[in-house]
C-alpha positions in Angstrom: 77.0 30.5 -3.7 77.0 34.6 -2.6 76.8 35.1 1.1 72.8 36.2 0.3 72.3 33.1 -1.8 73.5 30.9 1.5 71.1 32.9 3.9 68.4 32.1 2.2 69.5 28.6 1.4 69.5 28.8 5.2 66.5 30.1 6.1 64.7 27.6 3.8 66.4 24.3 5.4 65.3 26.1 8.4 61.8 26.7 7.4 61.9 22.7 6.2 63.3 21.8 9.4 59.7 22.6 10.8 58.0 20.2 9.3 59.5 17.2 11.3 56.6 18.5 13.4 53.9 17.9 11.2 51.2 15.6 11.6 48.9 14.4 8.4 46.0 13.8 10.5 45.6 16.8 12.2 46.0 18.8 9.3 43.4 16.9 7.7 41.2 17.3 10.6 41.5 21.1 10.6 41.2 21.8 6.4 39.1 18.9 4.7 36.6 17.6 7.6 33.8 19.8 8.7 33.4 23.0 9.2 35.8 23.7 6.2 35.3 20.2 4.8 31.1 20.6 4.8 31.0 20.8 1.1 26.8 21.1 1.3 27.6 24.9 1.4 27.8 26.1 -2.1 30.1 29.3 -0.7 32.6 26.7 1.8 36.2 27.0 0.3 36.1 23.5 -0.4 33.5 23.4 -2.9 35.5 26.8 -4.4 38.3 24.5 -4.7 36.9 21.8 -6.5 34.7 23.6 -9.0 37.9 25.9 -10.0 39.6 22.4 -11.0 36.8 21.1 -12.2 35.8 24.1 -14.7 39.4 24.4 -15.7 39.7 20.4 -16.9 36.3 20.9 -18.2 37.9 23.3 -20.9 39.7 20.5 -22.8 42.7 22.6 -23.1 45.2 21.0 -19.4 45.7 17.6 -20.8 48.3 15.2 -22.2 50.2 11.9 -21.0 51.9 13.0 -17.8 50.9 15.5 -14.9 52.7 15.9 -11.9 51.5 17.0 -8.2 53.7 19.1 -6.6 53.9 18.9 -2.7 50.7 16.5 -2.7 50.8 16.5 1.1 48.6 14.2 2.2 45.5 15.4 0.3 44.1 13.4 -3.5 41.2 16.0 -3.8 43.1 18.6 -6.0 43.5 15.2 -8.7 39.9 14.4 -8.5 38.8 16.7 -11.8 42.7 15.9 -13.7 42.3 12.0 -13.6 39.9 11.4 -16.9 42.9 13.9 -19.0 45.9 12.3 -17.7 47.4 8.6 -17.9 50.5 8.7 -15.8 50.3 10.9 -12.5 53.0 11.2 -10.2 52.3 12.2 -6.4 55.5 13.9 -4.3 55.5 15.5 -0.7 58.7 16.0 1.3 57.8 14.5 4.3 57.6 10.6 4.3 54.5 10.9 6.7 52.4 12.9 4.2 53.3 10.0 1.5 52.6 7.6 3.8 49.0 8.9 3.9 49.0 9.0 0.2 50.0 5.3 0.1 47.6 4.3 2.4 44.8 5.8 0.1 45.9 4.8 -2.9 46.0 0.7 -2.2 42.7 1.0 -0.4 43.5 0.6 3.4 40.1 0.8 5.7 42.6 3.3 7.7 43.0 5.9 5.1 41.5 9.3 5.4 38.1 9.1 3.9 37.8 11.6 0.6 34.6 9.8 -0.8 32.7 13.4 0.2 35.3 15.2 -2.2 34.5 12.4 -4.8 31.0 12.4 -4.7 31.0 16.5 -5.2 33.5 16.5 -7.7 31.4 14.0 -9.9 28.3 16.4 -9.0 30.3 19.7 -10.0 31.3 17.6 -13.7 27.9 16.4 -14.3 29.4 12.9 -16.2 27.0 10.4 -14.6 30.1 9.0 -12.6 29.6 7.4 -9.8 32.5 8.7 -6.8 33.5 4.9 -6.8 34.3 5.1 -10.2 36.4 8.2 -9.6 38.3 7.0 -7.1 39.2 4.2 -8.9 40.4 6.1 -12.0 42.7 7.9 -9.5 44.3 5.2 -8.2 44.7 3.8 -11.5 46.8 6.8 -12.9 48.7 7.3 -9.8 51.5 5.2 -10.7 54.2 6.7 -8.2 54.5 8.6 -5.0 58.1 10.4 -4.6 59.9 12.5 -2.6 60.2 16.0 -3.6 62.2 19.3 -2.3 61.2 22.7 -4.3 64.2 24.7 -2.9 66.7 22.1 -5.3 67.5 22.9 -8.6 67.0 19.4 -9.2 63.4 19.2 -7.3 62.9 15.3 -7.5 66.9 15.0 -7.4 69.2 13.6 -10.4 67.8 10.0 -11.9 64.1 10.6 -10.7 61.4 7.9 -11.9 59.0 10.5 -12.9 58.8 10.5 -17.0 60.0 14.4 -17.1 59.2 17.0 -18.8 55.8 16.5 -17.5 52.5 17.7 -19.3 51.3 19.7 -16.3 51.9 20.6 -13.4 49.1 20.9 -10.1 50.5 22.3 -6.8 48.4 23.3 -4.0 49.2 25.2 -0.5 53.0 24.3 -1.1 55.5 26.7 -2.2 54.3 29.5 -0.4 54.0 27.3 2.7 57.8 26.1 2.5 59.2 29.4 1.7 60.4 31.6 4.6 60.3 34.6 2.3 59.1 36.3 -1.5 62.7 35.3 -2.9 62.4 31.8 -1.7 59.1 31.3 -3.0 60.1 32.5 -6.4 62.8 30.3 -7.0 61.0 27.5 -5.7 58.6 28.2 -8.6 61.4 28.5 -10.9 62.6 25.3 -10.0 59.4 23.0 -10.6 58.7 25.3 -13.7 62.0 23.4 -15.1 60.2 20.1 -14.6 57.1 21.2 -17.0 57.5 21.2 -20.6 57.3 24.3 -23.0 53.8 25.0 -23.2 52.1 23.0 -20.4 50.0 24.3 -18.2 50.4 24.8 -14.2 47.3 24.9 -12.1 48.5 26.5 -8.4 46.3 27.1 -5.4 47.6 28.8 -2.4 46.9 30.8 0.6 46.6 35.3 0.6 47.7 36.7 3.4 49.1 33.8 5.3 51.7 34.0 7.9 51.3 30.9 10.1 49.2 27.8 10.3 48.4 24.3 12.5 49.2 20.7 12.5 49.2 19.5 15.4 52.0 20.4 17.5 53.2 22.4 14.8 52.8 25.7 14.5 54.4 26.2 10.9 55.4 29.8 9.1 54.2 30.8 5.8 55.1 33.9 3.9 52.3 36.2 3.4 51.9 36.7 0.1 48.6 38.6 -2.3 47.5 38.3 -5.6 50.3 40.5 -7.3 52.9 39.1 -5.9 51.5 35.3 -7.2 51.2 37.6 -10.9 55.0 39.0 -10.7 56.4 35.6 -9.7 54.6 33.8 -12.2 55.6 36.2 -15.1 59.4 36.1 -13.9 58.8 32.0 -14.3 57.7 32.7 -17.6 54.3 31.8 -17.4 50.8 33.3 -19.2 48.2 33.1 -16.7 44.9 31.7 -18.8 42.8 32.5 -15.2 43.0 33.9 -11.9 40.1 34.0 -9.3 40.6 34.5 -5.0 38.1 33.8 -2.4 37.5 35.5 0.6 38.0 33.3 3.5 34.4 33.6 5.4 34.2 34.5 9.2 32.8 31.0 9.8 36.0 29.0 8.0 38.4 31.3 10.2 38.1 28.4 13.2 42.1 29.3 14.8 43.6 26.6 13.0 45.7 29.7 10.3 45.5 32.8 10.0 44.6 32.6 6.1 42.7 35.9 4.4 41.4 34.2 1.5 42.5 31.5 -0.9 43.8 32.1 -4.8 43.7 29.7 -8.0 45.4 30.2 -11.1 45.8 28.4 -14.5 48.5 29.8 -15.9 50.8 28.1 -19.3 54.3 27.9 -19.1 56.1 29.9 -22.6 57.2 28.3 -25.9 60.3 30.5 -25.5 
């Protein structure tokens, strides 16, 4: 490893060191309950979220056998619109706390966080005649592992992982650019989870513009600012197409103190036959 190559090794363990800080529920308290988590207003970020997945999976073209979510934390909604055109999903997060949350979701416990709002608009935005029970329980139903994952290893879900690999597809949302200290970081964490997707899937990435810092609890965690060209220029140094890009513009009444966030990107973007 170059002397450069071990300071930024560094400053990423450091940057993952952070998050022994973190705390699920406060997160969740500050992004998916209300004000950003009132999904009855058509221009919240939450309904932008879903209705970019959900148009996406409506295309027919982001399916297959396997998907997996990359840095799940302890959010499901980004899965929501993927579940009918997947049959093995695999959930990962770094921290054991986050999958914690994910367990407790997936088996059903009264003391999980509540996502029935997400699955009530999501079966609104597809239009199928589902009911939100129904989509909840397809969810839980694919789910069929929840692992731990680290984005700045070659070997993301380390040597001898469970997860059937290459997978199909990947989904990642508000991850690598939240666990990478800097723009080199964050482009060889997406180099490393782009060796996990076959030749030819399709990756589906949401993130934060214009980041630098954000809230969970007592945590106040560092995120590298980053716009929409630099998302393009890492993507095509992965070797990705992008199929669709569209931003939001993070409205005055979202910016509550919790981030400092500008705005919110989503792309669909299919890895290279090369």
């Amino acid at each position: 490893m170059s002397r450069s190559e071990g300071a930024e090794a560094g400053r990423a363990e450091a940057a993952a060191g952070g998050y022994g800080r973190f705390e699920p529920r406060s997160y969740l308290r500050n992004n998916y309950a209300p004000p950003r988590g009132d999904l009855r207003r058509p221009d919240g970020v939450g309904p932008w979220k879903l209705r970019c997945l959900a148009e996406t999976f409506a295309t027919g073209q982001v399916s297959g056998q396997r998907l997996l979510d990359v840095g799940s934390g302890p959010t499901v909604y980004q899965l929501l619109s993927a579940c009918p055109h997947f049959e093995d999903i695999t959930m990962t997060d770094f921290l054991e706390g986050n999958r914690r949350e994910l367990r407790l979701w997936l088996r059903g416990d009264p003391g999980a966080f509540d996502w029935s709002r997400y699955s009530q608009h999501a079966c609104l935005i597809e239009g199928r005649g589902e009911s939100w029970q129904e989509k909840e329980h397809q969810l839980r139903s694919k789910v069929k592992r929840v692992l731990p994952i680290d984005v700045h290893q070659p070997q993301p879900l380390g040597p001898g992982s469970p997860a059937p690999l290459p997978t199909d597809a990947l989904i990642s949302a508000f991850c690598l650019e939240a666990v990478s200290p800097d723009h080199a970081s964050f482009q060889r964490a997406l180099d490393h989870i782009t060796t996990l997707l076959r030749p030819g899937g399709h990756l589906l990435l949401i993130g934060a513009l214009e980041e630098s810092w954000y809230l969970a609890g007592e945590a106040k965690l560092a995120v590298v600012p980053i716009r929409e060209g630099d998302v393009r220029e890492a993507l095509s140094r992965s070797g990705y197409q992008v199929r669709d890009f569209r931003t939001y513009t993070m409205p005055a009444y979202l910016q509550t103190g919790v981030d400092d966030v500008k705005g919110i990107f989503f792309v669909w973007a299919q890895k290279t036959l090369a």
